[in-house]
Every structure is written in C-alpha cells, then in structure tokens.
ROMARSE-599870 format. One line per 3 residues: number of its first residue (from 1); their letters; for each residue x, y, z of N, C-alpha, C. Coordinates in steps of 0.05 Angstrom, whole numbers, plus 5000, padded with zeros to 4 digits. Layout:
<atoms>
NUM) A) X:Y:Z:X:Y:Z:X:Y:Z; ... $
</atoms>
This chain:
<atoms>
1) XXX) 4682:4522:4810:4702:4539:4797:4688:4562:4782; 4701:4578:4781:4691:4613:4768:4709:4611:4749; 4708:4625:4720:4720:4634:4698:4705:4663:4699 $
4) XXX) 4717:4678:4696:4718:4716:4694:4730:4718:4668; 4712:4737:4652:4725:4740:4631:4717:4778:4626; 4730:4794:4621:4733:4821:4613:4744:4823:4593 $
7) XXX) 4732:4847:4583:4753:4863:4553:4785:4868:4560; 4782:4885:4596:4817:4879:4603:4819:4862:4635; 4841:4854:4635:4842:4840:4647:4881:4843:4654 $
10) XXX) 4874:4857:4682:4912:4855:4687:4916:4841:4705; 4942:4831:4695:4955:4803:4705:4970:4818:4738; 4980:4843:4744:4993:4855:4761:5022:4860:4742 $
13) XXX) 5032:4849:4720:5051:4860:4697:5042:4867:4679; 5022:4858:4662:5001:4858:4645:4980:4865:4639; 4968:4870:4615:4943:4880:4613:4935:4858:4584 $
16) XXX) 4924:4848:4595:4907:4823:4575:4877:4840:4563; 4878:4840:4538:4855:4848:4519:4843:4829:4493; 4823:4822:4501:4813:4808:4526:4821:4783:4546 $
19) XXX) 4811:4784:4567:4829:4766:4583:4807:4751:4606; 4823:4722:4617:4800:4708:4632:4816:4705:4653; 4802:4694:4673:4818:4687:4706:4798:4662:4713 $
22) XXX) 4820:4647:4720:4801:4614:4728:4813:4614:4750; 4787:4621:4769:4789:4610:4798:4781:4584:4808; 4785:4574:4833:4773:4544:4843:4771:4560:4881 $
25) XXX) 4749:4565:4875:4750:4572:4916:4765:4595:4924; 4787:4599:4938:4799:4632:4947:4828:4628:4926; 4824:4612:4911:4856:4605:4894:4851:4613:4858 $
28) XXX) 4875:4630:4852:4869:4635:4828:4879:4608:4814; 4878:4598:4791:4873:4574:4778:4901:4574:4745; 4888:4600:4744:4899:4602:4712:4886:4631:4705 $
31) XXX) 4911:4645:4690:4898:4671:4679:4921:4672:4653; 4895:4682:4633:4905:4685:4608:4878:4700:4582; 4898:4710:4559:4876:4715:4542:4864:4702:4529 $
34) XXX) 4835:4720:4530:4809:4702:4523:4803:4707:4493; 4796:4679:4473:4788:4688:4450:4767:4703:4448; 4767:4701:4417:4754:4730:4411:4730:4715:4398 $
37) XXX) 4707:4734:4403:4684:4715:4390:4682:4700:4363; 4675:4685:4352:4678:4670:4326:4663:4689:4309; 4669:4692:4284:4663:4710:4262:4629:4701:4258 $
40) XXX) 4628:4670:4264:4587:4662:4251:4579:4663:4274; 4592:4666:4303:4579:4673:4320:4585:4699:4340; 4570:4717:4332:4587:4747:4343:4574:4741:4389 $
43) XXX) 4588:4743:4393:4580:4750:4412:4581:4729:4438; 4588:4701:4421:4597:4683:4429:4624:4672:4437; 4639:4670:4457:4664:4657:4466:4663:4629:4468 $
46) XXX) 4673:4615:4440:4687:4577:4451:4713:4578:4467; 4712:4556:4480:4739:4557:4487:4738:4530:4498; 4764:4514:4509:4767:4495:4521:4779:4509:4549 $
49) XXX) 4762:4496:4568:4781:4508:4599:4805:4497:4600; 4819:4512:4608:4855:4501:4621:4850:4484:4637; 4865:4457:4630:4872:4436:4645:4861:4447:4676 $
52) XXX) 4846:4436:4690:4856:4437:4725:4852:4411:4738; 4858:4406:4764:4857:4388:4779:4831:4382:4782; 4813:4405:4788:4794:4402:4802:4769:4393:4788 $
55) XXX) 4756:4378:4794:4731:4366:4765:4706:4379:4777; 4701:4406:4790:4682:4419:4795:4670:4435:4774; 4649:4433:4763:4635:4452:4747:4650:4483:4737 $
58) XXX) 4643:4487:4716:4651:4518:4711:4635:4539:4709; 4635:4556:4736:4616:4582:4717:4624:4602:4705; 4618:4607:4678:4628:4634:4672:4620:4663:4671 $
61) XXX) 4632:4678:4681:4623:4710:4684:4630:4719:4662; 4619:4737:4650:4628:4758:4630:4624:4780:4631; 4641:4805:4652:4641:4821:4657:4638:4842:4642 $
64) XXX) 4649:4843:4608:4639:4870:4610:4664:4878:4598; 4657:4910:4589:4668:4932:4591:4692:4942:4612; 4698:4924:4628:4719:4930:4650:4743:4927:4647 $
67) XXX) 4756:4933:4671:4782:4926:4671:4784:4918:4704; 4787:4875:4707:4795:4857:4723:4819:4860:4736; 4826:4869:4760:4858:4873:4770:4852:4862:4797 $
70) XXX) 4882:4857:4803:4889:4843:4832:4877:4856:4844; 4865:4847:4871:4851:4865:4897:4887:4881:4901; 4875:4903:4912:4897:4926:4913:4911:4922:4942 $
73) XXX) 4936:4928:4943:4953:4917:4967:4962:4955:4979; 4954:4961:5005:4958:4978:5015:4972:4974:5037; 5001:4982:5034:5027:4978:5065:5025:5000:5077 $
76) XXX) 5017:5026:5079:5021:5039:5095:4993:5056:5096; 4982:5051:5118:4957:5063:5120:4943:5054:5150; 4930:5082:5160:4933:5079:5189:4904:5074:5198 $
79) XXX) 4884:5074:5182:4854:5069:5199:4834:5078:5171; 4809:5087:5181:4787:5094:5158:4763:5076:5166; 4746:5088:5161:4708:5073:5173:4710:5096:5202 $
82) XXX) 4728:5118:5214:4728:5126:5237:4742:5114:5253; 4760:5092:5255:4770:5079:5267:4799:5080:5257; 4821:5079:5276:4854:5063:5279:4850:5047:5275 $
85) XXX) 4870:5032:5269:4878:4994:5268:4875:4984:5289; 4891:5007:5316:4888:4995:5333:4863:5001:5348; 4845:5008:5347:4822:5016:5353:4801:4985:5345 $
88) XXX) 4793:4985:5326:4775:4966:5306:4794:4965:5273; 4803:4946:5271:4815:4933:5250:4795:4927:5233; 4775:4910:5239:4756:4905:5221:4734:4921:5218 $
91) XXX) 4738:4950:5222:4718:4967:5213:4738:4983:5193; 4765:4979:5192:4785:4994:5183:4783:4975:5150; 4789:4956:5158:4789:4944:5136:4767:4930:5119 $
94) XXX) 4741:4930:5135:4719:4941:5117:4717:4955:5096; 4725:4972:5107:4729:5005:5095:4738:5008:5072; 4761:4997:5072:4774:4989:5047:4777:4978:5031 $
97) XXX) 4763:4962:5040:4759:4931:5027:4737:4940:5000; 4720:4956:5015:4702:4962:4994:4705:4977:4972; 4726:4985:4967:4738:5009:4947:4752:5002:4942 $
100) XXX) 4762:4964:4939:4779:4950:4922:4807:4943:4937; 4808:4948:4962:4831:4941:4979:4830:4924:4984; 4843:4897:4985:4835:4866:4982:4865:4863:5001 $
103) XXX) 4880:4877:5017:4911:4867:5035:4916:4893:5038; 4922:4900:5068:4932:4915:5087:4955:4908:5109; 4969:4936:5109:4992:4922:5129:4974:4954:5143 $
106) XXX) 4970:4957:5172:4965:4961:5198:4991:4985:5204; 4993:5014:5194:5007:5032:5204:5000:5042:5240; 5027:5044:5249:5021:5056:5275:5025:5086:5275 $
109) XXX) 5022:5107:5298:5028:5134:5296:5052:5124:5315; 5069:5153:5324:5075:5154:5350:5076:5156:5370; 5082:5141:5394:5065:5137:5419:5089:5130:5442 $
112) XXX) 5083:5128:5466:5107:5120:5480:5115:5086:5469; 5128:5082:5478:5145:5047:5474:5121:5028:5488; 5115:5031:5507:5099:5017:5524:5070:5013:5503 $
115) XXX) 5063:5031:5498:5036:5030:5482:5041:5019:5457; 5063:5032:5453:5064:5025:5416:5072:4975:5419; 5082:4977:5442:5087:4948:5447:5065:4933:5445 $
118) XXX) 5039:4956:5460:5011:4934:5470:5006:4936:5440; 5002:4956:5427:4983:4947:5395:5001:4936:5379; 5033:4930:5380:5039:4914:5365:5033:4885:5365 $
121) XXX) 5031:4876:5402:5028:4856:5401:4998:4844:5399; 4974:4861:5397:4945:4865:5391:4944:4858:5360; 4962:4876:5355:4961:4880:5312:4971:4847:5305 $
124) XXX) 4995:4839:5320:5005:4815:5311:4983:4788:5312; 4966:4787:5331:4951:4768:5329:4924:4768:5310; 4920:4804:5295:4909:4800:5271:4924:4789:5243 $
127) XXX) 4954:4784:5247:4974:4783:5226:4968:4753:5230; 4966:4740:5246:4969:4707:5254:4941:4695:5244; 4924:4708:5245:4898:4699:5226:4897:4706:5211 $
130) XXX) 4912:4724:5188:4915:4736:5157:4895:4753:5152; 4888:4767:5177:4864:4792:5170:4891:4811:5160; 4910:4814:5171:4925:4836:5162:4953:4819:5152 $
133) XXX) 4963:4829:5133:4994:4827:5126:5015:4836:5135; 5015:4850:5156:5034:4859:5168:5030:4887:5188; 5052:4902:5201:5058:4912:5218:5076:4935:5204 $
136) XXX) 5076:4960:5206:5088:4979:5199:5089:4999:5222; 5114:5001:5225:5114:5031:5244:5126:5052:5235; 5107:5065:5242:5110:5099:5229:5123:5116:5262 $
139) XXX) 5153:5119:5269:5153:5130:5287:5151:5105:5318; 5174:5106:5337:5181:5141:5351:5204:5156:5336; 5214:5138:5314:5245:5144:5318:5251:5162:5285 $
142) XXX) 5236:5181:5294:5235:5204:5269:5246:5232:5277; 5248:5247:5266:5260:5271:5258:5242:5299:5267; 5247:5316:5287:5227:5329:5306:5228:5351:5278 $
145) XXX) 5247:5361:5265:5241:5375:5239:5209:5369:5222; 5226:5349:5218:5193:5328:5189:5182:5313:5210; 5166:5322:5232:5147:5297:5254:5134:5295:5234 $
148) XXX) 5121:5314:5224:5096:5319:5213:5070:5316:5236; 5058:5298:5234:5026:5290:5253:5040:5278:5276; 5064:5278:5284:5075:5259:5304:5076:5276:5339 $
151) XXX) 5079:5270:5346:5079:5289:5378:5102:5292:5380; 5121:5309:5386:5149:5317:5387:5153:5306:5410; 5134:5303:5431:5156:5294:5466:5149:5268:5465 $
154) XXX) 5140:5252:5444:5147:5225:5444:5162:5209:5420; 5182:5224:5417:5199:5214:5389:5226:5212:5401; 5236:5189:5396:5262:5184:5405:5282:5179:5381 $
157) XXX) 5312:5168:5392:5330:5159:5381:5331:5138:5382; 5335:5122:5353:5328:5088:5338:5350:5075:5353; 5351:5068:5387:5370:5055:5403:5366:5025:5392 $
160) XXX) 5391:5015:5385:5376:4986:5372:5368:4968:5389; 5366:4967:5423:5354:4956:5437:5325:4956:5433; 5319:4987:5433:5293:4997:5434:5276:4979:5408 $
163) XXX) 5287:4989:5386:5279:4978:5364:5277:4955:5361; 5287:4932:5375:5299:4897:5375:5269:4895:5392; 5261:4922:5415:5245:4909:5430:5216:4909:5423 $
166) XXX) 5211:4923:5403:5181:4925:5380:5179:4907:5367; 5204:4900:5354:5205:4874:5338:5200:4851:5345; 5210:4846:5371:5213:4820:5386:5178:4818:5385 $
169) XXX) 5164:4833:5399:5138:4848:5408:5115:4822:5381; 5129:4840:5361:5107:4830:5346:5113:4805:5324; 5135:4786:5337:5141:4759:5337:5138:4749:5308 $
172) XXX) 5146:4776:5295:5157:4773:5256:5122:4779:5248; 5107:4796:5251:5093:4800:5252:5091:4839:5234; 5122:4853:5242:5133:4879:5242:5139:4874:5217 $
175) XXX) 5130:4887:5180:5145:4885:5170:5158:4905:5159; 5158:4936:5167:5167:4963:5157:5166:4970:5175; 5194:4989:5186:5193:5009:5202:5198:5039:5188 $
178) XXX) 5199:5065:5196:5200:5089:5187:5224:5096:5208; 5244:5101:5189:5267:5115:5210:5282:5143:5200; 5289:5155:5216:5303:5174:5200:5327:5173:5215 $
181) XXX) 5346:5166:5183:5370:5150:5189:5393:5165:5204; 5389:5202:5193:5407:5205:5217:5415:5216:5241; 5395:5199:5257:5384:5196:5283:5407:5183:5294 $
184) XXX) 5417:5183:5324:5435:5173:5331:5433:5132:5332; 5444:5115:5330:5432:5091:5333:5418:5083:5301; 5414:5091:5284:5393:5092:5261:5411:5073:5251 $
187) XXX) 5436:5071:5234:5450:5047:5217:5454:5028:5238; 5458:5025:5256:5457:5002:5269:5433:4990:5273; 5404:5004:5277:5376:5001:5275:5370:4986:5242 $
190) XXX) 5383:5007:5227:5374:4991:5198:5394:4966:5196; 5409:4955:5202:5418:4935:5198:5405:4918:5212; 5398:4914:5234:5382:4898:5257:5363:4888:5241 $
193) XXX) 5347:4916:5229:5320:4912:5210:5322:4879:5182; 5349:4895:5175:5355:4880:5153:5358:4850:5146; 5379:4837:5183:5387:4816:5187:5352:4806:5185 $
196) XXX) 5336:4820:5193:5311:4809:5209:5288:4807:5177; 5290:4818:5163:5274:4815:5141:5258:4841:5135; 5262:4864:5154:5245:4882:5159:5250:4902:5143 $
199) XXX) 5232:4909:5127:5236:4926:5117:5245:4958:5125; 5270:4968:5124:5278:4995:5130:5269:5016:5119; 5247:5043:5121:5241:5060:5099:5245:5085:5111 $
202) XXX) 5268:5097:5096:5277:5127:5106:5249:5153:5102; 5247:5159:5122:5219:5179:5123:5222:5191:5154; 5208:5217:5146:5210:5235:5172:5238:5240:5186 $
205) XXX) 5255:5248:5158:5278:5256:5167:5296:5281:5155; 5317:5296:5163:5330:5311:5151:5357:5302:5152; 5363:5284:5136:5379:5263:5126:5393:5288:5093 $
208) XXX) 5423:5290:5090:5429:5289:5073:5432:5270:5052; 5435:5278:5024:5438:5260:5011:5461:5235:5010; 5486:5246:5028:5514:5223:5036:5495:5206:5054 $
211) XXX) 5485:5218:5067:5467:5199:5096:5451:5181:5092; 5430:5192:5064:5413:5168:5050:5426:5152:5033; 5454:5148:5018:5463:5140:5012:5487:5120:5028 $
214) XXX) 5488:5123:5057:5510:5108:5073:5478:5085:5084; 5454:5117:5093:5438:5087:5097:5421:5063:5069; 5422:5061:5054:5417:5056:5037:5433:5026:5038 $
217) XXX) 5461:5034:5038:5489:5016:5043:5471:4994:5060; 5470:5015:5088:5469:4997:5114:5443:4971:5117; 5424:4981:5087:5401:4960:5088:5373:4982:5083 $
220) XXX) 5371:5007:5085:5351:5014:5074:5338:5006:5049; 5309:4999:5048:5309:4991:5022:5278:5006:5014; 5264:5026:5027:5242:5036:5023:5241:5065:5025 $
223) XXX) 5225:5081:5018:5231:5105:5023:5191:5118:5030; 5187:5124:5054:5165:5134:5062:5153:5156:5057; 5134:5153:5042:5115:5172:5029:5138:5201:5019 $
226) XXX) 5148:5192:4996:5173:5207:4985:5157:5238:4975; 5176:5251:4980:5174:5289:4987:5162:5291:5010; 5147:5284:5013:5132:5285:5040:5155:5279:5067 $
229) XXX) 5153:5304:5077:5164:5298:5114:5194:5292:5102; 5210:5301:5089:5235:5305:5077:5253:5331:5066; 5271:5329:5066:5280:5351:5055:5276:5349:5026 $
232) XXX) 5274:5384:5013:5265:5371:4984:5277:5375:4962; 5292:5372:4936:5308:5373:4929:5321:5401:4921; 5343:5399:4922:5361:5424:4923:5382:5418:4898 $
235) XXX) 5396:5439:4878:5416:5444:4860:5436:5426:4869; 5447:5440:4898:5461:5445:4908:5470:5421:4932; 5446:5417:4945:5434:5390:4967:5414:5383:4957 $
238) XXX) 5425:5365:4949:5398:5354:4942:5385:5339:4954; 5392:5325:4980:5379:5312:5005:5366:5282:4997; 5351:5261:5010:5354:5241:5006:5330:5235:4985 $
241) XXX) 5322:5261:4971:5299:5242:4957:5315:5235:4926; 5338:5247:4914:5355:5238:4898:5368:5210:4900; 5383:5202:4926:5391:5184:4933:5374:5155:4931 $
244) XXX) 5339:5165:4948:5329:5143:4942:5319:5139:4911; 5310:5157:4897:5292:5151:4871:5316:5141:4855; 5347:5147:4856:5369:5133:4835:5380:5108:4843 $
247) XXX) 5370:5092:4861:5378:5074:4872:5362:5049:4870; 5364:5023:4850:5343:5010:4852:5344:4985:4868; 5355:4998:4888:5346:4974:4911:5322:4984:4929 $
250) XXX) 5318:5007:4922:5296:5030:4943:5269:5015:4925; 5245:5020:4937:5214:5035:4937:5215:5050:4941; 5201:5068:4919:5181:5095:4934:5154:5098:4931 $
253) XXX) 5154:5099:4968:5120:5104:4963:5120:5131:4951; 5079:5134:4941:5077:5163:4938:5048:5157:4952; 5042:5183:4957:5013:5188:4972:4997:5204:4940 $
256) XXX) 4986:5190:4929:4970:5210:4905:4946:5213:4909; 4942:5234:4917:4916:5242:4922:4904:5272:4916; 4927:5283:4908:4933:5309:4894:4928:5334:4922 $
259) XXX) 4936:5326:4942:4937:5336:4962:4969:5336:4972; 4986:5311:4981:5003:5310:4985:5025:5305:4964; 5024:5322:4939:5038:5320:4924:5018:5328:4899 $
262) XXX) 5036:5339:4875:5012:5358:4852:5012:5323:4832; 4999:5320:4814:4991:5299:4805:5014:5290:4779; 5019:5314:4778:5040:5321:4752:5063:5307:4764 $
265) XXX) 5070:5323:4782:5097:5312:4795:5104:5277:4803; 5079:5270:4818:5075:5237:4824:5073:5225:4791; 5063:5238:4774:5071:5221:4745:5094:5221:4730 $
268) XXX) 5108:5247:4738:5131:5245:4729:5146:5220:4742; 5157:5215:4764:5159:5208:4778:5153:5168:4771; 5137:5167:4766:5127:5135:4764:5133:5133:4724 $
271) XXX) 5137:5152:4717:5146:5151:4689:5186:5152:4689; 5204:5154:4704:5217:5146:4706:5237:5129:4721; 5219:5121:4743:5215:5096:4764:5199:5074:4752 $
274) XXX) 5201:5050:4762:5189:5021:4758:5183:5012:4788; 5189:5029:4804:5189:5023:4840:5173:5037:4857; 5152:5052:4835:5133:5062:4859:5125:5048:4865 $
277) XXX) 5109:5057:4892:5091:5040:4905:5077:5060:4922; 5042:5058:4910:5021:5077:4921:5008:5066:4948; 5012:5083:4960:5000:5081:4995:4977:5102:5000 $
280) XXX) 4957:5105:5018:4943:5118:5022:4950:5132:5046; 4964:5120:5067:4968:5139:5090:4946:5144:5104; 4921:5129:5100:4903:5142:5116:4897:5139:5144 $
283) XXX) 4877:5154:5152:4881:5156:5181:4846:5154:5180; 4834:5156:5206:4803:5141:5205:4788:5158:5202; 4790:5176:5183:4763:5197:5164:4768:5179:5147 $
286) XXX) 4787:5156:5127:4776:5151:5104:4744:5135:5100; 4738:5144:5074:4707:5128:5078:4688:5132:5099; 4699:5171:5112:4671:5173:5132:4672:5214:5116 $
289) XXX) 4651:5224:5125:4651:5244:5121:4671:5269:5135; 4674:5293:5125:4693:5313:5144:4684:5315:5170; 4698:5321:5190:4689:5323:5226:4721:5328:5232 $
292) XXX) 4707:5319:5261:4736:5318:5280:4739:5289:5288; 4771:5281:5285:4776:5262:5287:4806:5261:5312; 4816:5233:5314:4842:5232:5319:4861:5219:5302 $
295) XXX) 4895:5229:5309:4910:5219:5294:4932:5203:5317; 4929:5180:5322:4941:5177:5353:4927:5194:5375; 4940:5214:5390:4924:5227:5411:4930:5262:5401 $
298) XXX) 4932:5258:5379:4931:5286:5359:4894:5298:5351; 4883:5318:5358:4860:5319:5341:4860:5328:5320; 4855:5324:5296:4853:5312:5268:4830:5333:5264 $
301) XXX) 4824:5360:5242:4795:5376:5227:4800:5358:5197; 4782:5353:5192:4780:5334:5167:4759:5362:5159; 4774:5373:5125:4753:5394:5119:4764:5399:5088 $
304) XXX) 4732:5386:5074:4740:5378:5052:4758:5362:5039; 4755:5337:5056:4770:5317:5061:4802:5319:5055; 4802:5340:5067:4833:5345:5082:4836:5337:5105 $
307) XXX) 4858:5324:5122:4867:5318:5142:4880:5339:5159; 4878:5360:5174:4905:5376:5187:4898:5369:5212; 4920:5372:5231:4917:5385:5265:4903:5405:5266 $
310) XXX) 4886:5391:5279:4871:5424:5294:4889:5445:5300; 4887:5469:5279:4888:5495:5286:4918:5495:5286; 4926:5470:5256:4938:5485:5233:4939:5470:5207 $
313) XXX) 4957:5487:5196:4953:5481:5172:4971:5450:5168; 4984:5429:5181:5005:5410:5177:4974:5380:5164; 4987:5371:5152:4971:5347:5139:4970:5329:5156 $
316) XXX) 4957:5320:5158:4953:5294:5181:4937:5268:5175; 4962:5257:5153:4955:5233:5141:4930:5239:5117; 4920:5214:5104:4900:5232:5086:4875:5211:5094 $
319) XXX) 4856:5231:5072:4833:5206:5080:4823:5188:5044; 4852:5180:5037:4852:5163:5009:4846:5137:5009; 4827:5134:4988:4825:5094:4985:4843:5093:4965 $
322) XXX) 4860:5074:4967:4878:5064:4938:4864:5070:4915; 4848:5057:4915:4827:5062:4876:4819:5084:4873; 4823:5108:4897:4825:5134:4884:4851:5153:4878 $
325) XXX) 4871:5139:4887:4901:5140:4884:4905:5126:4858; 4894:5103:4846:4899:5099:4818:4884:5113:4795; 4860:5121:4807:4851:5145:4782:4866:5165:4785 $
328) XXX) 4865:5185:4802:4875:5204:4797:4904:5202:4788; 4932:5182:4784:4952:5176:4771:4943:5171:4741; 4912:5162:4740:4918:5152:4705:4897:5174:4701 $
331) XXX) 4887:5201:4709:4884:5226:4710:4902:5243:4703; 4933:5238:4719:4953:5251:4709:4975:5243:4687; 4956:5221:4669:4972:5225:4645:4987:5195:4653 $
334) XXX) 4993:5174:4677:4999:5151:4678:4988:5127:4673; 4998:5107:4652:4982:5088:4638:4970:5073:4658; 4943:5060:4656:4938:5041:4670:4960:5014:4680 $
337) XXX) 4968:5011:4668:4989:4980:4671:5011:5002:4702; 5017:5023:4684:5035:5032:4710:5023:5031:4733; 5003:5046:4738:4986:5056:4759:4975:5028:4776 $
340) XXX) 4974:5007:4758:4958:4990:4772:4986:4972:4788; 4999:4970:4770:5028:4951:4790:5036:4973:4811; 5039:5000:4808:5043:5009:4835:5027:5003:4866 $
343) XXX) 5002:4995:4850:4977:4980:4871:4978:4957:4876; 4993:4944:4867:4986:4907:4864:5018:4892:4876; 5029:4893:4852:5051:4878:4848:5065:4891:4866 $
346) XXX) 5070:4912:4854:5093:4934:4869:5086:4927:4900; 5069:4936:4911:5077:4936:4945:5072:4907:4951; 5070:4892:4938:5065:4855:4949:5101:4849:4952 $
349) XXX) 5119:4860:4924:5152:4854:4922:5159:4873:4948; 5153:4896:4941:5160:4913:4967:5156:4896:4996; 5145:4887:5005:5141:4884:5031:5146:4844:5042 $
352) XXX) 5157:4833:5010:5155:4808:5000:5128:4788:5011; 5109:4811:5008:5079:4790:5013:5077:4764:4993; 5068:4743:5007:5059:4717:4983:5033:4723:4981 $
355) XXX) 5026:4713:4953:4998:4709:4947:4990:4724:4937; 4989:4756:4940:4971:4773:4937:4991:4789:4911; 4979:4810:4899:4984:4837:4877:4984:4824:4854 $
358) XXX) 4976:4800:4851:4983:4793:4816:4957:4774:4816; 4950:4754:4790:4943:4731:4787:4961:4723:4777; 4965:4696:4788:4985:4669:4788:4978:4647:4804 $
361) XXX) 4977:4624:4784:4971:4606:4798:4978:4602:4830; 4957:4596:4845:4957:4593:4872:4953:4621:4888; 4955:4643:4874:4952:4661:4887:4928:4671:4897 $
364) XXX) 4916:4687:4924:4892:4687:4935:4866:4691:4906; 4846:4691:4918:4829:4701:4895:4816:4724:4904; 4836:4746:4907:4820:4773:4907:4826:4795:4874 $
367) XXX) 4797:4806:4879:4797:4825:4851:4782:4840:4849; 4788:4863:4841:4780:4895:4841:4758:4896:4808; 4745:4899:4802:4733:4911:4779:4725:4931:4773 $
370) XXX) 4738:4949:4763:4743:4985:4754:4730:4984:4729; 4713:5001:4732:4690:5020:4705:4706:5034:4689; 4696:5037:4666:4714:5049:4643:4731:5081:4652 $
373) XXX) 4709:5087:4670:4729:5117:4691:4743:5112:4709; 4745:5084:4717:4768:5077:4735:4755:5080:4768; 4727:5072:4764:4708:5072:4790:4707:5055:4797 $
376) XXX) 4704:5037:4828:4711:5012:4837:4680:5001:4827; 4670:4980:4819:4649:4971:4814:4641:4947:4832; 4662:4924:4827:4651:4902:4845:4684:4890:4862 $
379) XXX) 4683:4875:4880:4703:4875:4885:4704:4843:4900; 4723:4819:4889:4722:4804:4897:4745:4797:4921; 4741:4784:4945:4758:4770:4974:4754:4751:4972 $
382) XXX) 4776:4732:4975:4778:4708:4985:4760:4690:4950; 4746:4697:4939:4730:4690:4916:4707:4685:4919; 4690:4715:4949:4670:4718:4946:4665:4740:4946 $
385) XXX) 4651:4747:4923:4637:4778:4914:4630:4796:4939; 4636:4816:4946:4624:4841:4969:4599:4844:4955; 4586:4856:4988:4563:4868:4974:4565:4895:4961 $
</atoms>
C-alpha cells in the first residue's frame, strides 16, 4: 500500500490543504486531509492509517510542494507521438500519458463509412482491454459550412441507418458522436444516440439557436469544442452556442490553448458554467516537433505549433496536452479547483466513465503531480510511477 501526502491535494471536487491518498495496487483506498505537523515536532506527520482491508505494509510519500490530482481524462482527441489512434494507439497514448493524461477516448476524422467502420471496429478492441475509454466520432455527418479539417466530398447526412451502422460496429464501444443537428436525419440520429447511451454533441454545424434548442429536446447533451466550427454569437441570432451554454443538461467542451479561443474568453466562460469540459483535440504533432503531418488524409503544416491545412490558414485540430490546457486556464485568471474538474471529474460525468477523474474509494490509481507553475512533474497509471 502507498500513502501520498502533499500540501494540495484534489479530490476532482476538492482541494485538500494538506491532503493524503491511500492507495493498495491500481485502487485508490481512501483520500482525505492530512494533519498538520505536531508543534514539538515540526516537520513530522502522526497519524493513524484509515481502516483498510488490506494488512499490507504502508509506504509513505511526501511529496512536497505540489498539487496531487486525478490523472486527467481527455474525450476528444485524435493522435500525438506522430501518430492517429488509428494508426498506433499506444504511441498516441504514450504521449499523453506523459504530460499527465492518465484516460483517453480515441477521436476519429472524416472518412468514407467503410473505413471509418474498419477503425471503429480496430478502436473497439482497444476499448475491450481498457487501453482506451471509448470511441468518439468526429464526422461524416457535419456541416460543409463549419467542416473545418474535414474533407467536404466525404460528409454526409446523419441517415439513422447509417449512424445505427457505426454504432452497431463498435459493439458499445462508440461513446460520442459529433453531429450537426440540422442535417437532414440528425433528431432522429440524436435520439437513436440517446436510447443507446451515446453521447450526442452538437459541433460542426450552422444550426440556429430554435435548432439547438429542438436538438437539445431530442437528446443532445454535449456541445463540441464550443465557438469553434459554429456559428458565433449574434444580438440578433444568436445561434447554438447560447442554447448550449444556458442549458444544464449540455457539456461544453473548450479547446484552451489560446489558439482556438483567446484565454479571457474560455475563463469567462468556465466562470459562469460548472460544465466545462477541457479537450485537447489533438491530432499527431502533439508531443512531436513542427513538420508536416496528416489529419485523416488532409496534410497538416504544424508551424509554431500551430496545426493548419497545407496552404491555409483553417486550424487543423491542435497539438495540446491537457496539463497545458490547465495552465494556461489558471493563467487566465481560473482557480485551480475549476480548471482541474474541467480535466478530471468533468469529462469522466460527461461521457459517464467509471473509475477515473476523481479519488474515491475504488477508483483507478492514476495521478498527475503539478509543480507550483502548474508543470506536469511525475505522473502516476494504474499505481505505477512513469518514467
């Protein structure tokens, strides 16, 4: 058994000062605050361990100056190490892993049906060994306005056959799709989603605000990388990013990276929301240097770790690790406790993952340890330290 003890220590609701985490193997045990050293002995922590089952020895760590948080939960994010998901998964999530990403759900691009079928059903049998948490599709069934990085001659209309037949594909394995709802077929598509557990997230669409609000009705309950690939708000029309941010049956992701959105704005934003939820969106420059890359069968100039299409200016996914999406938020003026449940808790409820974004008894034993500037330092999986 491990006891972790830090100056902070967040629970995924919480911020414990000072605070301990009692693990036993990949299972958290007990987390709670840690006393404070005894007055004749400075520097010293007594304590009695919490009750456990287990009669295995205790070691204790005493980290420090830090601040202890859930390994970070990233749902929408497409590759990084140079690699797609569907390419090498485990170079992808390497990648991330090491910059405190401890759970990934596996974004797809746009592609014909036939292909997007083979890597769902590829991705699903990483979901069945718990390398990945799930299945997200980004696209076909988006909005040729807001493609954004998507290929226009392979984007269709959300036929709910079509859609029943990805799903089927990846045998509950799918747990977010990206639709833009008003696409012909789209409320009948988000209800399908709904009966099914799947998460519905309006993105890559030019959806009015009645439209995000009828889909919303119909089972939408997410909203994909919000301003981004949307219409944007208007006096007058105000289009669906109103609809989703006043509605608290929605998530909204944000991409913060101060690229796809100014930093100010993403804090405003999580200062009068409780439902963000930070995604990186990346695509396989994260965690490699600028070059040429792909985005699906898009080529990708990574320059100054910008993402565009070759030869223009359109963004093409980013090249963000989560733990640099939580500094730069508590950069822009957002408390740690916020910033970090947008990372943790937030997308584990969003996507209803078990186990993971918080400590709670039984929950995995992964954990991020951030330096007083909010730099990833060490990072624990499963409840064994990375190198």
């Amino acid at each position: 058994m491990l006891l972790l003890r830090a100056d902070r220590v967040f629970t995924g609701s919480e911020m414990l000062a000072p605070g301990e985490l009692l693990l036993d193997g990949d299972r958290v045990v007990d987390v709670g605050e840690a006393p404070t050293p005894s007055a004749d002995s400075p520097g010293v922590v007594r304590r009695q361990p919490r009750p456990s089952a287990s009669t295995a020895p205790i070691e204790v760590v005493d980290l420090g100056d830090v601040t202890l948080a859930p390994g970070l939960v990233d749902v929408h994010s497409h590759g990084g190490g140079g690699f797609a998901f569907g390419e090498d998964p485990d170079a992808v999530l390497a990648t991330h892993r090491v910059h405190g990403t401890t759970t990934m759900v596996a974004s797809t691009v746009t592609q014909s049906l036939d292909e997007l079928e083979r890597q769902v059903r590829l991705l699903a049998e990483r979901v069945r060994d718990g390398s990945l948490a799930g299945i997200h599709l980004e696209g076909p069934w988006l909005a040729e306005k807001y493609k954004g990085a998507h290929p226009v001659d392979k984007l269709r209309d959300p036929l709910v056959d079509e859609v029943r037949r990805l799903l089927d594909a990846g045998g509950g394995a799918v747990k977010m799709v990206t639709i833009a709802v008003e696409k012909p077929g789209a409320l009948e598509s988000v209800r399908l989603m709904a009966d099914r557990g799947v998460v519905a997230a309006l993105g890559h669409s030019d959806c009015t605000y009645d439209q995000a609000v009828a889909a919303i009705e119909a089972g939408v309950t997410g909203a994909t990388h919000l301003f981004n690939a949307m219409p944007g708000l208007h006096h007058r029309e105000p289009g669906p990013i109103l609809a989703l941010l006043d509605d608290q049956r929605v998530w909204c992701e944000l991409i913060v990276d101060g690229v796809h959105l100014r930093p100010e704005l993403a804090a405003w934003v999580m200062s009068v929301s409780d439902r963000v939820v930070l995604v990186t969106d990346a695509m396989a420059a994260a965690g490699c240097h600028d070059g040429n890359y792909l985005l699906g069968d898009l080529p990708v100039v990574v320059d100054s770790g910008v993402a565009r299409i070759a030869g223009t200016d359109t963004i093409a996914g980013s090249t963000l690790v989560l733990s640099r999406g939580v500094q730069v938020a508590i950069e822009a003026g957002v408390t740690p406790e916020v910033a970090l449940r947008a990372a943790t808790l937030n997308p584990a409820r969003y996507l209803d993952l078990d186990a993971v974004g918080e400590f709670a008894p039984g929950a995995l034993a992964d954990a991020v340890v951030f330096g007083p500037d909010w730099s990833v330092e060490k990072v624990l999986f499963r409840g064994v330290w990375g190198d």
